[in-house]
C-alpha positions in Angstrom: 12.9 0.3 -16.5 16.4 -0.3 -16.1 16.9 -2.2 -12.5 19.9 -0.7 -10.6 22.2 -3.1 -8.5 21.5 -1.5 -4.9 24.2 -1.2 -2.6 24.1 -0.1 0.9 23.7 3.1 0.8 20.9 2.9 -1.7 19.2 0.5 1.0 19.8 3.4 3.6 18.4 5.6 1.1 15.1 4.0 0.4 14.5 2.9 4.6 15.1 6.5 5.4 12.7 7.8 2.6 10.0 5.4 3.8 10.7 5.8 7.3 10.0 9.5 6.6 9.4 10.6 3.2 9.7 14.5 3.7 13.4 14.5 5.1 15.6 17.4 2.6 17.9 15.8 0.0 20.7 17.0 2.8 19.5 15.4 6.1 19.3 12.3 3.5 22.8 12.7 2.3 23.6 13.2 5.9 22.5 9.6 6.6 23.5 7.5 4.1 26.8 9.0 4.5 27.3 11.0 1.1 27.1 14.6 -0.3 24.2 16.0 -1.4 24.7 16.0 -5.0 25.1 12.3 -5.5 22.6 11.5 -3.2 20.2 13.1 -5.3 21.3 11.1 -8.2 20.7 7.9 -6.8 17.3 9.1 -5.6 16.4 9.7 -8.7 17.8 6.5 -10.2 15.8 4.8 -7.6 12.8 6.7 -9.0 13.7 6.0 -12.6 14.6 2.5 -11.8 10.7 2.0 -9.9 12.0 1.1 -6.6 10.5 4.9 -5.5 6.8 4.5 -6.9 5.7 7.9 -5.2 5.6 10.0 -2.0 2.7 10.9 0.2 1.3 12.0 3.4 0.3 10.0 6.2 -2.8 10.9 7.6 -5.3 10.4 10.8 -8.2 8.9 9.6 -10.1 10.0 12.4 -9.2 13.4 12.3 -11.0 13.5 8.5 -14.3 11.9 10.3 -13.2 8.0 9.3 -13.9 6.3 12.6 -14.0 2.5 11.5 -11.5 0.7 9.6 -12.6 -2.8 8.5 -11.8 -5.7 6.4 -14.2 -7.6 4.2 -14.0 -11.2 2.7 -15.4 -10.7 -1.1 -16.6 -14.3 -2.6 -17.5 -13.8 -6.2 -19.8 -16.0 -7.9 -17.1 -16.1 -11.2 -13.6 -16.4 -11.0 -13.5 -15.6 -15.3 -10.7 -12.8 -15.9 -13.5 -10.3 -17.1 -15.5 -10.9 -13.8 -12.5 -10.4 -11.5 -11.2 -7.1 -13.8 -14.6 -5.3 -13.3 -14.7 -6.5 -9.4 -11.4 -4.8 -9.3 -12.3 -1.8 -11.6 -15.7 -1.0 -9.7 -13.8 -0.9 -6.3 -10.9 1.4 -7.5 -13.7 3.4 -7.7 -14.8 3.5 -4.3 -12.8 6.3 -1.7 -13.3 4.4 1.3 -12.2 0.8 -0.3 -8.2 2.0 0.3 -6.8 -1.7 -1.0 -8.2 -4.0 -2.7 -6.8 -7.9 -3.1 -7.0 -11.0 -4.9 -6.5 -13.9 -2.6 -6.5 -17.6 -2.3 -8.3 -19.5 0.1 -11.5 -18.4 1.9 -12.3 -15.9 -1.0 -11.6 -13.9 -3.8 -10.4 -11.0 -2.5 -9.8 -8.8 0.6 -10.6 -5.2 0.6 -9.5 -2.8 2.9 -11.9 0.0 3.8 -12.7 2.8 6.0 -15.7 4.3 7.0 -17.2 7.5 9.0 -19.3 5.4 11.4 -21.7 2.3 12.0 -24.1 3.5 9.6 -21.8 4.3 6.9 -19.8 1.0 7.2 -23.2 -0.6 6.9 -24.6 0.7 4.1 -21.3 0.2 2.6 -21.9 -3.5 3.0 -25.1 -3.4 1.9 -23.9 -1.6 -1.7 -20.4 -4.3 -1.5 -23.0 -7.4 -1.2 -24.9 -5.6 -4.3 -22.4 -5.1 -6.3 -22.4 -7.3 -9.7 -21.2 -11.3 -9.0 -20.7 -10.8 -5.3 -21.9 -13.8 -4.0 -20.8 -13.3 -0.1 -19.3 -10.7 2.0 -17.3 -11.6 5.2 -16.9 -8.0 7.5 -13.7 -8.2 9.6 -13.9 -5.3 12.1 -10.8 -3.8 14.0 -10.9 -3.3 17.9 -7.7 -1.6 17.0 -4.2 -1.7 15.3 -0.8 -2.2 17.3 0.9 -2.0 14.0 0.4 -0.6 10.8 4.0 0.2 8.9 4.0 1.5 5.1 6.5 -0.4 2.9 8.5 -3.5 2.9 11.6 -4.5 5.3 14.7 -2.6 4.0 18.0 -4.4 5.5 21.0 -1.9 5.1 23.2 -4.5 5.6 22.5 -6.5 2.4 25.0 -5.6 -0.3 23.1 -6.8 -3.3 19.6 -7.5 -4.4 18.7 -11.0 -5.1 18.0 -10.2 -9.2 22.2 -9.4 -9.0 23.3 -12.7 -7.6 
């Protein structure tokens, strides 16, 4: 992938997309202060480039029956590369597990999950703590979430990206 050197108005480009990823190419070109045309060509040289990895929907949980959203500590009993890889392959397999993480300190990784109800998040323990080389399982459950923000920080003042220095 060829990295582009991005500029302010590509940094206004990429907050506004993740800020609200269905806005026309015009209302785009609109913000960031261009025409349409090359607006769209930066988009897509963003795409190209890998900045844009995709597009998608946000959507209420609860309104699709997921009531509980909860975090769990996975200790493994291995930390061998082919353990770790099928840890990670077994949960990409899982719907409610919606991000899965290897971390230091405390455990191996931190997975991210949802779940319809009590029962369901239980039993979805119960299958996480016998799952092959899981040696402990740590549940975090949310009360609730002041903030939850897709993305990174975008700062539209920046003229350059660190790589271009």
């Amino acid at each position: 992938m060829q990295r582009v050197k991005l500029d302010t108005i590509d940094r206004r480009i990429l907050r506004d997309l993740q800020d609200k990823g269905r806005m026309t190419n015009v209302e785009l070109s609109r913000r960031a202060g261009i025409s349409a045309p090359p607006c769209l060509r930066r988009v897509r040289a963003l795409e190209t480039a890998g900045y844009i990895q995709g597009y998608h929907a946000e959507i209420d949980a609860r309104e699709l029956g997921y009531k509980e959203l909860f975090f769990a500590l996975v200790g493994l009993d291995s930390q061998a590369q082919d353990v770790l890889s099928d840890f990670e392959a077994s949960m990409g397999d899982w719907a409610e597990v919606r991000e899965c993480h290897m971390v230091r300190g405390g455990g191996d990784f931190v997975l991210k999950m949802v779940a319809r109800d009590k029962e369901h998040r239980d039993a979805m323990t119960m299958r996480l703590t016998a799952t092959p080389h899981v040696s402990r399982v740590t549940t975090l459950e949310t009360i609730r979430t002041a903030k939850s923000l897709p993305g990174v920080p975008i700062d539209t003042d920046r003229k350059s990206t660190p790589e271009s220095r």
